[in-house]
C-alpha positions as CSV (number, residue, x, y, z in Angstrom):
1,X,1.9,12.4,-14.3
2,X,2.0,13.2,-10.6
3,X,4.1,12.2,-7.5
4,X,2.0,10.1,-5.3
5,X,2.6,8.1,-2.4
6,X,0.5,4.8,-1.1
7,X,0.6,3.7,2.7
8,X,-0.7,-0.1,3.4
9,X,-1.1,-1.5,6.2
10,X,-1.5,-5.5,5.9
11,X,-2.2,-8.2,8.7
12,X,-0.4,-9.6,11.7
13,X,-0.8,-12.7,10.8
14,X,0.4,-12.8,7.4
15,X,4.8,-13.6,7.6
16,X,6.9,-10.8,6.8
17,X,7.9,-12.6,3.6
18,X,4.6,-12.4,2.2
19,X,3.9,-8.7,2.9
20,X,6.8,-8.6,1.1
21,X,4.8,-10.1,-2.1
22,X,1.9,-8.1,-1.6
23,X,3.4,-5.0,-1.9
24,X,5.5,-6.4,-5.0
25,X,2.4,-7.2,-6.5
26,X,1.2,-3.9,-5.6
27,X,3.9,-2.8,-7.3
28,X,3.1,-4.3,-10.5
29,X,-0.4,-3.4,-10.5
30,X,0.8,-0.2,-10.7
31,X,3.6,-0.7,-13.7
32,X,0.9,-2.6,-15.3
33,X,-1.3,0.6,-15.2
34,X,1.4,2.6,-17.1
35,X,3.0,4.1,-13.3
36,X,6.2,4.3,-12.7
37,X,7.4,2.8,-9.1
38,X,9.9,5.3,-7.6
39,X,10.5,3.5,-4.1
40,X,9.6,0.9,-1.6
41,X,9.6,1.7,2.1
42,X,9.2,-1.3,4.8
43,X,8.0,-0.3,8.3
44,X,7.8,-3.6,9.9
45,X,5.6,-4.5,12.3
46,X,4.2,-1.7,14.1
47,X,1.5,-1.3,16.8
48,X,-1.7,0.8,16.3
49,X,-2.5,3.4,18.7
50,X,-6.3,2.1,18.7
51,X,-7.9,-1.2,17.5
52,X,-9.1,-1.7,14.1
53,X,-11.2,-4.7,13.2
54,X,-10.0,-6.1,16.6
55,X,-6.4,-6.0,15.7
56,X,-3.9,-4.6,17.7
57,X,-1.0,-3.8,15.0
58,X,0.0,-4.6,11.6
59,X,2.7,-4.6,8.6
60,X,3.6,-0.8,7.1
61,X,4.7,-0.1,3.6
62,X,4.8,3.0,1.6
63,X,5.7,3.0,-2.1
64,X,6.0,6.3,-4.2
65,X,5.2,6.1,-7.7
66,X,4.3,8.7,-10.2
67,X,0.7,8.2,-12.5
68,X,-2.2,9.1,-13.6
69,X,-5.5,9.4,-12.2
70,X,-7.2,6.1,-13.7
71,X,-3.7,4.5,-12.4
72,X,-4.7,5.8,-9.1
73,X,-8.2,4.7,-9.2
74,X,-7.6,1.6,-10.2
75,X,-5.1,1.0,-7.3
76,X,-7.5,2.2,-4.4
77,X,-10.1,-0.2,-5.6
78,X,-7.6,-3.2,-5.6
79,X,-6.6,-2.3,-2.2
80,X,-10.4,-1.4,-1.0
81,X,-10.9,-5.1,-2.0
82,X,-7.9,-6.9,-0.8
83,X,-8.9,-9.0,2.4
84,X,-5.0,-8.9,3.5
85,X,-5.3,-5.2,3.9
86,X,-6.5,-3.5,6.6
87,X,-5.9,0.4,6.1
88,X,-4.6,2.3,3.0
89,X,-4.0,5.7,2.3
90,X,-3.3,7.4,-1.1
91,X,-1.8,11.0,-1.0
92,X,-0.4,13.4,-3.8
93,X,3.1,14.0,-2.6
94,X,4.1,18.0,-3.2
95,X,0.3,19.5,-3.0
């Protein structure tokens, strides 16, 4: 398994709260994948430094987990295809 990180960024419009389950249900994507979850990190509500798909800023998490390569596969095509998402980034932390 390897340490990798996941940055989201999710709507404005969606309420704090509900980021909140997103990125729990992220979470347990992941579990259910055989990952382990090492740590959640909420940004808030930032603003971008250019427009993307007309929005102006938008909800930052980052969660570190450890997993395999289907494991993160599997999570960049749930996120690719989540409407409430509007960025995402996978990295291999250490590399």
């Amino acid at each position: 398994m390897r340490d990798y990180e996941v940055m989201t960024i999710h709507r404005p419009d969606l309420a704090e709260d509900e980021v909140e389950v997103k990125v729990a249900d992220l979470e347990s994507h992941l579990s259910g994948s055989g990952a382990t979850v090492d740590g959640r990190d909420m940004w808030g509500k930032r603003r971008f430094a250019y427009e993307i798909d007309h929005l102006s800023e938008g909800y930052y998490s980052v969660v570190t987990f450890q997993a395999e390569a289907a494991a993160v596969d599997s999570l960049d095509r749930m996120l690719s295809l989540a409407d409430e998402v509007v960025r995402h980034k996978i990295v291999r932390r250490g590399a």
